[in-house]
Steps between C-alpha positions, in 0.01 A plus 500: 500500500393678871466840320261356189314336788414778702431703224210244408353460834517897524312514181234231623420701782502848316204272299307371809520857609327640160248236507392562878458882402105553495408582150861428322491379142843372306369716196534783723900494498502326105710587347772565695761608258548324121307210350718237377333299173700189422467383153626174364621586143776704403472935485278575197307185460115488420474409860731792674316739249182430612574555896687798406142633288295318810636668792620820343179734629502263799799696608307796503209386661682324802749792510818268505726396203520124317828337453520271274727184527513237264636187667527200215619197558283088482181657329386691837749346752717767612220732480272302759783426728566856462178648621473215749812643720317842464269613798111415477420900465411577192814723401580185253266387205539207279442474121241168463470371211541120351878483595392564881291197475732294324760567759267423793385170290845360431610543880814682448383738802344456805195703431140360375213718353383587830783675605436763209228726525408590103417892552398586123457365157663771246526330210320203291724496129423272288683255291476474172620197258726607285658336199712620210280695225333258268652173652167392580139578289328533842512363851346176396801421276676588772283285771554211212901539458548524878299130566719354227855674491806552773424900601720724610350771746724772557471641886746703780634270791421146560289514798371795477104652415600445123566164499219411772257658189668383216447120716101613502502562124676229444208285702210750377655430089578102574809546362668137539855663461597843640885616518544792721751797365599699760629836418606803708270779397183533292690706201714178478176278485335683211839547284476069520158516416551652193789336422345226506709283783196442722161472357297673792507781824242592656540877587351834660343710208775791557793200458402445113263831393796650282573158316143441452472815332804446293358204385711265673362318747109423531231410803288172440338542848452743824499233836180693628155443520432837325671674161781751628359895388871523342457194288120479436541282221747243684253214590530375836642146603160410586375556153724309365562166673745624756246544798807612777538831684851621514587826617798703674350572806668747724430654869633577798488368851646519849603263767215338704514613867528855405256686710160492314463887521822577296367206216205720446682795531750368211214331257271826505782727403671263242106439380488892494891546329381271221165654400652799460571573117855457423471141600176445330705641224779215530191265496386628188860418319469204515125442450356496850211665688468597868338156507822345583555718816314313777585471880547273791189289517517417073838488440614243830204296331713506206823421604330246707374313203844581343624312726301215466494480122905472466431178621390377246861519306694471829647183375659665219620791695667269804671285238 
């Protein structure tokens, strides 16, 4: 207990010392030795693919290495009480997405959304509603059956971003009776789908493409304002009665009281790492432009008004 205490004070005053140096800047020192990036879904995961695509020129550009850590456990719980026991330097980044919120909503940690800092936005991936090929003539037959009939939405973990949007579809449709499937992976999801054991999923375009095009599965509706330029003849929700938003957001952030310096040090070279081609590349697969790269000011609006909207279904969630 003496020892760990006297290394702390030692390290507070090797940080007074930096700060009184005329001219010193944190970034100066950043990074000093490997990034961690703490992700909260398991190794090979939409999300741990995209920080791995995100930060991989990043690496370059900083001139240090990412590991990658995926720490899974109560949606984002033992990956925020992770990353809060880390030091407040920037050598650890966060995945943020709608499971960091959640988390932070339901209490299970001692954090809030201002202890995060949301450093960039790298993806915005829409959902799509999917249904069983030729169950439904169109997504007003659909709207129609849903207001009227016991539904079965298929989803991953209770709790999680999937069943926080299948709650806002459920609102958006005014479905009177929704019965949430959840299932481990998005292969098992479409396999019930056509099957025919839940009647709806609402998925990324890359989770269904090769059932679609065998005829198996169909889109009644993108959850965009806009027509996807993979799908152009998918309407969107807002054509069709279903006037909701739903998309997986992802980004990644940092720990508030990290030295302001290092934060702009991280978002320009992340901002840099994903405008470079390969990752514009990864956008492309599954439909999405460099418009869904954004940085610090836009995305922590975002997250902040994530945030905010879960509310809406929190009852449902804290049940």
């Amino acid at each position: 207990m003496f020892k760990f205490k006297t290394l702390t004070r030692l390290g507070a005053v090797a940080a007074l010392s930096f700060a009184l140096i005329p001219g010193a800047s944190a970034a100066d020192d950043f990074p000093n030795g490997p990034i961690e990036v703490i992700n909260n879904s398991k190794p090979g995961g939409g999300s741990d693919i995209f920080l791995r695509f995100a930060t991989e020129k990043a690496a370059e550009i900083l001139g240090t290495e990412f590991i990658h850590i995926s720490k899974t456990g109560g949606v984002s719980t033992n990956t925020l009480k992770y990353v809060d026991g880390r030091a407040r330097d920037g050598q650890t980044l966060v995945i943020v997405n709608a499971g960091t919120a959640l988390t932070m909503m339901r209490g299970t940690v001692d954090l809030t959304k201002e202890d995060i800092v949301p450093l960039v936005r790298g993806t915005i991936d829409p959902e799509f509603v999917v249904v069983k090929a030729g169950r439904f003539a169109d997504a007003a037959a659909f709207i129609d059956y849903a207001q009227n009939n016991s539904i079965k939405q298929a989803g991953t973990k209770v709790g999680g971003n999937p069943h926080v949007s299948a709650l806002i579809f459920r609102n958006a449709v005014g479905m009177q009776d929704q019965v949430y499937v959840p299932f481990e992976k998005s292969g098992e999801i479409v396999i019930n789908v056509v099957n025919g054991n839940v009647d709806v999923a609402l998925l990324n375009f890359d989770e269904f493409e090769a059932q679609a095009a065998a005829g198996e599965v169909e889109a009644l509706a993108i959850l965009t304002p806009e027509r996807s330029s993979n799908s152009p003849d998918i309407p969107t929700g807002h054509e069709v009665g279903i006037p909701v938003n739903i998309s997986v957001v992802r980004g990644i952030g940092v720990m508030a009281g990290t030295p302001e310096d290092v934060i702009d040090k991280l978002e320009a070279a992340l901002l840099e790492s994903m405008n470079t081609q390969g990752y514009l590349d990864y956008l492309a697969g599954s439909g999405q432009t460099a418009a869904s790269i954004a940085g610090r000011e836009e995305f922590g609006a975002q997250f902040e008004a994530m945030y905010e909207g879960y509310q809406a279904v929190a009852a449902d969630l804290l049940k």
